[in-house]
N, C-alpha and C positions, 0 to 999 in steps of 0.2 A: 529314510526321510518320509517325514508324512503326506498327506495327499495335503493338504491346507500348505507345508515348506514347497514341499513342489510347485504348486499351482503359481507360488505369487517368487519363486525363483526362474520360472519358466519367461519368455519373452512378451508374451500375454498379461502373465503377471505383471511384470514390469511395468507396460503401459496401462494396465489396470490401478496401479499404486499411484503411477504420475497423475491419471487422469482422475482417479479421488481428490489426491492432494490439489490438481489444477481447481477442479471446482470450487473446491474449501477455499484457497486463494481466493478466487472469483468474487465468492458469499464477503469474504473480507473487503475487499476492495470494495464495497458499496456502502460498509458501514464507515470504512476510512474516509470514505467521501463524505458522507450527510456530517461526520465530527468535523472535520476537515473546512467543512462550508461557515465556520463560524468564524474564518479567519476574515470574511467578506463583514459582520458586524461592526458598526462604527460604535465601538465601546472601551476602546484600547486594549483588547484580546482581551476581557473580561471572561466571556463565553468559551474563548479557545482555552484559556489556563484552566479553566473550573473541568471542559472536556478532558485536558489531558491529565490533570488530577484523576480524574473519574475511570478513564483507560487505566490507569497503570495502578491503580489501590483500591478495585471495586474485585473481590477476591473471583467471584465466577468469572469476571473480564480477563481476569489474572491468567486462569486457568484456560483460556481460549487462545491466550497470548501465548501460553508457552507451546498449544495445539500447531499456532499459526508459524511462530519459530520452525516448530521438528517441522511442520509441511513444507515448509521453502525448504529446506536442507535436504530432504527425503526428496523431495522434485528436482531440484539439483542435480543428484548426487543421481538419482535412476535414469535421465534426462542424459547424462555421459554415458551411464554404463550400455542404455540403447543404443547411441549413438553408437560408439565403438562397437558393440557386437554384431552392429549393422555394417561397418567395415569391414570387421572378419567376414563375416558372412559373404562378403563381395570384393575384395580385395583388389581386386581390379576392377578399373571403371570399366561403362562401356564405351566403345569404339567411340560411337557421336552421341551426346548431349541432346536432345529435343529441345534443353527449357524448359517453359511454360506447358510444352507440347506435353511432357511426361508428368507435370505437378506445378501447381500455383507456387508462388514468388514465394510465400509467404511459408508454405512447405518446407521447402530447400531450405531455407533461410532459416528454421525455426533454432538452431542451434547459438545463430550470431546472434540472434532478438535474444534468446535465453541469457546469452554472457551481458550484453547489455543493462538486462534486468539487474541480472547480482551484482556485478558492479555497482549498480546505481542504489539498491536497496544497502549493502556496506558501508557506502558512503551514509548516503540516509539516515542509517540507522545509526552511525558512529556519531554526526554532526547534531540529531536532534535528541535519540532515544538514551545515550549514555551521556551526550552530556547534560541532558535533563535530571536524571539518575546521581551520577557524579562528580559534573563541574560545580564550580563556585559561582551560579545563575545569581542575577538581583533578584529583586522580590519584588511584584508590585502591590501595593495598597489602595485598594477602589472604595469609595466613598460614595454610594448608592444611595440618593433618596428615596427615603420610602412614600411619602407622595406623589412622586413622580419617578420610577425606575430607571428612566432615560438619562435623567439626569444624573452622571456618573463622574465625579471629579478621582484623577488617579492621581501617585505620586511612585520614585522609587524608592527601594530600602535596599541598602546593602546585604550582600549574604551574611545569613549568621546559621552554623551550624548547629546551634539548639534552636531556631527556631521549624516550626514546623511547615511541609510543603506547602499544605493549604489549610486555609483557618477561617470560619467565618464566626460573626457575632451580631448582633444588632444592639443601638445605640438609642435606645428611647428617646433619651434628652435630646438627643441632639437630631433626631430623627432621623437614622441613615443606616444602614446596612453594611457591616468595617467587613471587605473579605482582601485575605492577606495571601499572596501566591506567586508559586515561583513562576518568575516569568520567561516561561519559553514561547511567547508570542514574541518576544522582544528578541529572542534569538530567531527566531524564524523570519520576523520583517529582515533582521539583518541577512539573513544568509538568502533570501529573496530581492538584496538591492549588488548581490555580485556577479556579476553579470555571466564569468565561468561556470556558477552552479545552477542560473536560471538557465544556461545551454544546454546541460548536461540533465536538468531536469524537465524541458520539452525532447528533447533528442529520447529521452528514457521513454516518456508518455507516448511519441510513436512507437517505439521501439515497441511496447507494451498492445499497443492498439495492433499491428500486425500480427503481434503474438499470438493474442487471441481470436483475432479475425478467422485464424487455422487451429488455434488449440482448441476454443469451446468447442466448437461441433464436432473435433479430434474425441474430445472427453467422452461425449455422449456415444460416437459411435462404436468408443473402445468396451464403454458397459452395455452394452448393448439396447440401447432407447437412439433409436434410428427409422421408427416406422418410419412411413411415407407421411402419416394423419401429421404428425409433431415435425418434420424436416424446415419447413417454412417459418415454423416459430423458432428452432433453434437457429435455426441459419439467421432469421431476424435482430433475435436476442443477442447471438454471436458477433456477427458484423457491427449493427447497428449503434446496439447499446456499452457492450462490454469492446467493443472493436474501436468506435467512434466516440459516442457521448462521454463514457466516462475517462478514457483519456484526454480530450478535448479541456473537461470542467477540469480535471488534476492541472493541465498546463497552463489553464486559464488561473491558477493563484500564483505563481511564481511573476507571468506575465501581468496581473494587476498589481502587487506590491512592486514592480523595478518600473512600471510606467505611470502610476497613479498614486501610489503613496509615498 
């Protein structure tokens, strides 16, 4: 076996792999959010359909998407195998428990946050990203003035299999701006007004904010960027932003479409 199969077959390795793949996640989860944020536009998902158009047929997006895929599955999957050979290795507990006394909540814990996450990411992904892909979605038709942009009249179209996902054109005569597109705003307000998946989608968002509270500054200490200069920013970054903020603004859309829209 080579020193490179060794190294990253080794225990080290292991968490070396999870805590690449953790960060990659991380870097995601902030551009998920800024796309994410156009669901708050009063334009009738104008901006959200044109984003998600954009995700999913912009070919180097393409290819980060399928990056982001293998990284969940490869974090998963090395996330058990630690686990367990952290059992072996200890097979017996010990005697008394400390708590808190021996490791933060969120330590202990990192296994149940972890199922919560894929859970909630399968679902996720089954209810917006495939049937984005391939249900029979309507199609909306926005109707944009071009001296005024704001001014956005929409209508729906039923699915048609030759037509395409998104389509724009402009309409001189008539002054306006025709963009044609599958509407998964219109699935997403819907699956934001049931009240089991809005549960199930803040419950994730903690679940997610603990995770990280202990994985980011896990990640960094596992590659070794752990000085003393940089502890206070990662610890900041870690808790603050990636722990707090951006689960916070994730749960904050589910909660403004089932109360406000």
């Amino acid at each position: 076996m080579s020193n490179f199969a060794q190294t990253f077959s080794s225990s080290l390795g292991k968490k070396l792999i999870m805590s690449l793949t953790g960060l990659f996640l991380c870097s995601f989860l902030i551009v998920h959010l800024v796309g994410n944020f156009q669901l708050f536009k009063d334009d009738n998902g104008q901006a959200f359909n044109s984003y998600a158009y954009f995700m999913t047929h912009f070919v180097p997006i393409k290819v980060v998407s399928y990056l982001l895929y293998a990284s969940i599955i490869i974090h998963a999957i090395y996330a058990l195998v630690v686990t367990l050979n952290n059992k072996k290795a200890r097979p017996v507990g010990y005697a008394v428990q400390a708590g808190s006394a021996n490791s933060p909540w969120t330590s202990r814990n990192m296994g149940i946050l972890g199922t919560i996450l894929l859970i909630f990411i399968v679902i996720h992904m089954s209810n917006f990203w495939w049937k984005y892909h391939n249900a029979e979605l309507p199609y909306a038709k926005y109707e944009i003035s071009l001296d005024n942009p704001k001014d956005i009249k929409v209508s729906e179209l039923p699915f048609d299999s030759n037509r395409l996902i998104h389509s724009s054109y402009v309409d001189v005569q008539a002054g306006k701006e025709i963009i044609v597109s599958k509407d998964l705003y219109k699935l997403v307000a819907h699956s934001f007004k049931t009240p089991w998946y809005v549960l199930l989608y803040v419950i994730s968002m903690a679940a997610l904010g603990f995770h990280l509270i202990h994985g980011f500054r896990s990640a960094f200490q596992t590659i070794g960027w752990d000085h003393k200069k940089y502890v206070p920013l990662i610890r900041f970054l870690g808790v603050w932003i990636f722990g707090v903020l951006i689960p916070l603004a994730f749960a904050a859309m589910p909660i403004f479409f089932y109360f406000f829209k």
